[in-house]
VOVOTI-983226 format. One line per field, with one value per residue: residue number from 1; chain; x, y, z of N, C-alpha, C, O, CB in turn; residue in three letters. Coordinates in steps of 0.02 Angstrom, whole numbers, plus 50000, padded with zeros to 5 digits. Last residue first. Glycine has a CB too. Layout:
BEGIN
i <- (NUM  ...) .
ch <- (A  ...) .
npx <- (X  ...) .
npy <- (Y  ...) .
npz <- (Z  ...) .
capx <- (X  ...) .
capy <- (Y  ...) .
capz <- (Z  ...) .
cpx <- (X  ...) .
cpy <- (Y  ...) .
cpz <- (Z  ...) .
opx <- (X  ...) .
opy <- (Y  ...) .
opz <- (Z  ...) .
cbpx <- (X  ...) .
cbpy <- (Y  ...) .
cbpz <- (Z  ...) .
aa <- (ALA  ...) .
end
This chain:
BEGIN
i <- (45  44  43  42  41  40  39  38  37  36  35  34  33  32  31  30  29  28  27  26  25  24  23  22  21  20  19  18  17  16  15  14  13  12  11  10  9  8  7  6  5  4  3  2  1) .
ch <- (A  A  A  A  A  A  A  A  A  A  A  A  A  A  A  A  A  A  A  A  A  A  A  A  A  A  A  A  A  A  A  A  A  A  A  A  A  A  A  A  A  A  A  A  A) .
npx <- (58872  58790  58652  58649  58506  58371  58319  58294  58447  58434  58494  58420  58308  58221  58254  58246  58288  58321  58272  58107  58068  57992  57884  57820  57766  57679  57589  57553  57487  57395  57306  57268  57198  57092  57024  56991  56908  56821  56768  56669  56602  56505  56443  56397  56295) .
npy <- (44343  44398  44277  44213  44270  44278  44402  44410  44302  44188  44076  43917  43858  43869  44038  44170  44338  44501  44619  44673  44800  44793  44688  44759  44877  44801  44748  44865  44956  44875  44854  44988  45011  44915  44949  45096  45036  44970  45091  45171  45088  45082  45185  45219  45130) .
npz <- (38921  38780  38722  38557  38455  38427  38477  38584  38655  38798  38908  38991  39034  38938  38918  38958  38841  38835  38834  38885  38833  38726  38727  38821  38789  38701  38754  38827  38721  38676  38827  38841  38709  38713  38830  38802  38688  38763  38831  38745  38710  38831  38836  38724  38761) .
capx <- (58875  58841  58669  58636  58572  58406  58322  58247  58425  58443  58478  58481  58374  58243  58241  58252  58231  58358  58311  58151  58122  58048  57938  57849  57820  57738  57641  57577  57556  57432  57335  57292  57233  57160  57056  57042  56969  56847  56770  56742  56651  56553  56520  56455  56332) .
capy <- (44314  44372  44361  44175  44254  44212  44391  44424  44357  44201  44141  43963  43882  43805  43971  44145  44300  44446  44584  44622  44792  44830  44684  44692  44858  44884  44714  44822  44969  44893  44797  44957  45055  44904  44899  45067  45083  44946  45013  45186  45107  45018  45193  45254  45116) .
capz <- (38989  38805  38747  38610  38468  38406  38386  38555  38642  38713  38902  38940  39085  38958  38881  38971  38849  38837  38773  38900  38886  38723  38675  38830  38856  38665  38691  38875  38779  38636  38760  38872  38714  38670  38832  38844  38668  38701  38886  38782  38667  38791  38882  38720  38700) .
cpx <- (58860  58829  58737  58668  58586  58450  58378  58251  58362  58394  58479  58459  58430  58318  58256  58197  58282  58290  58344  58200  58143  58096  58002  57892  57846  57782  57697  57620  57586  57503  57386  57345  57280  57198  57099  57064  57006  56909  56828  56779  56702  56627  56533  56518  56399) .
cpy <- (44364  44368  44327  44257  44224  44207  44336  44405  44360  44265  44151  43997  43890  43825  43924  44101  44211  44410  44522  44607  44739  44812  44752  44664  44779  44879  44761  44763  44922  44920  44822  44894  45023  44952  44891  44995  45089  44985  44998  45123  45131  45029  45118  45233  45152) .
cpz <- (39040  38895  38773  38638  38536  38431  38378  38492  38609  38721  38837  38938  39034  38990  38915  38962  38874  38859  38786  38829  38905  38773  38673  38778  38832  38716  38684  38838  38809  38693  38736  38831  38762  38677  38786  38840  38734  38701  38831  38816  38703  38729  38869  38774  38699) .
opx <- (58861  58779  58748  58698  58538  58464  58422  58204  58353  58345  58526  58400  58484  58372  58315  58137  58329  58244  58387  58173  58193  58156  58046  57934  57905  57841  57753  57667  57646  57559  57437  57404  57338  57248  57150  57123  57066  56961  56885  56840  56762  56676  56578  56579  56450) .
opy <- (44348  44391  44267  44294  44209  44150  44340  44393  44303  44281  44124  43993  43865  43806  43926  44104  44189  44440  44496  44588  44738  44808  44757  44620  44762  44875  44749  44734  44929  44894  44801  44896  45022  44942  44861  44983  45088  44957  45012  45131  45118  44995  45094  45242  45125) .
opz <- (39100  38923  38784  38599  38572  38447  38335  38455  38589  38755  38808  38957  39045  38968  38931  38977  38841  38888  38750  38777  38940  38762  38630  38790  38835  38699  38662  38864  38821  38694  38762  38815  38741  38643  38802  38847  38723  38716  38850  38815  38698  38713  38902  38775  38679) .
cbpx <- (58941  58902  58607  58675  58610  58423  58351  58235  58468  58411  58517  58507  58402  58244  58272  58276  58172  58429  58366  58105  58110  58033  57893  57798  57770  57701  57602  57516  57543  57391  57288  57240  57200  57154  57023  57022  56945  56800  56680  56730  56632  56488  56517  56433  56290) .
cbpy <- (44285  44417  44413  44087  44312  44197  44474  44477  44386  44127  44185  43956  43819  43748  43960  44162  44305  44445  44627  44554  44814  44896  44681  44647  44855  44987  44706  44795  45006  44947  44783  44941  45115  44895  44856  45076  45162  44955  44938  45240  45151  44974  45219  45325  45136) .
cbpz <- (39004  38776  38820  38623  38459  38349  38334  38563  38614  38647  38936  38876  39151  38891  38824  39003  38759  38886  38747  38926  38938  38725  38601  38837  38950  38664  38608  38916  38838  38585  38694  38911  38730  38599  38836  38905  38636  38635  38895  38845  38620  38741  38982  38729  38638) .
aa <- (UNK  UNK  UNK  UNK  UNK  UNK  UNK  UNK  UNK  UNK  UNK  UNK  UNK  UNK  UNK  UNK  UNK  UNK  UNK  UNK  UNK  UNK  UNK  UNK  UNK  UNK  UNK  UNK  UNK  UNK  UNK  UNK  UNK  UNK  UNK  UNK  UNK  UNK  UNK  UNK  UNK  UNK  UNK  UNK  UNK) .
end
């Protein structure tokens, strides 16, 4: 039982870092071969 709990809390512990990487370092996001920023804009060149 304990080592399921533990199993759980790595896995969202994992989870939670890997949303946390992934929304920090990419700012620019490639669209249908255009480039746009995280928050709509289009990035400069």
């Amino acid at each position: 039982m304990i080592k399921n709990c533990m199993k759980v809390a790595m896995f969202l512990l994992l989870f939670a870092s890997a949303a946390f990487a992934t929304w920090q370092i990419p700012d620019v996001l490639i669209y249908d071969g255009k480039e746009y920023s995280i928050f709509g804009e289009p990035s400069p060149p």
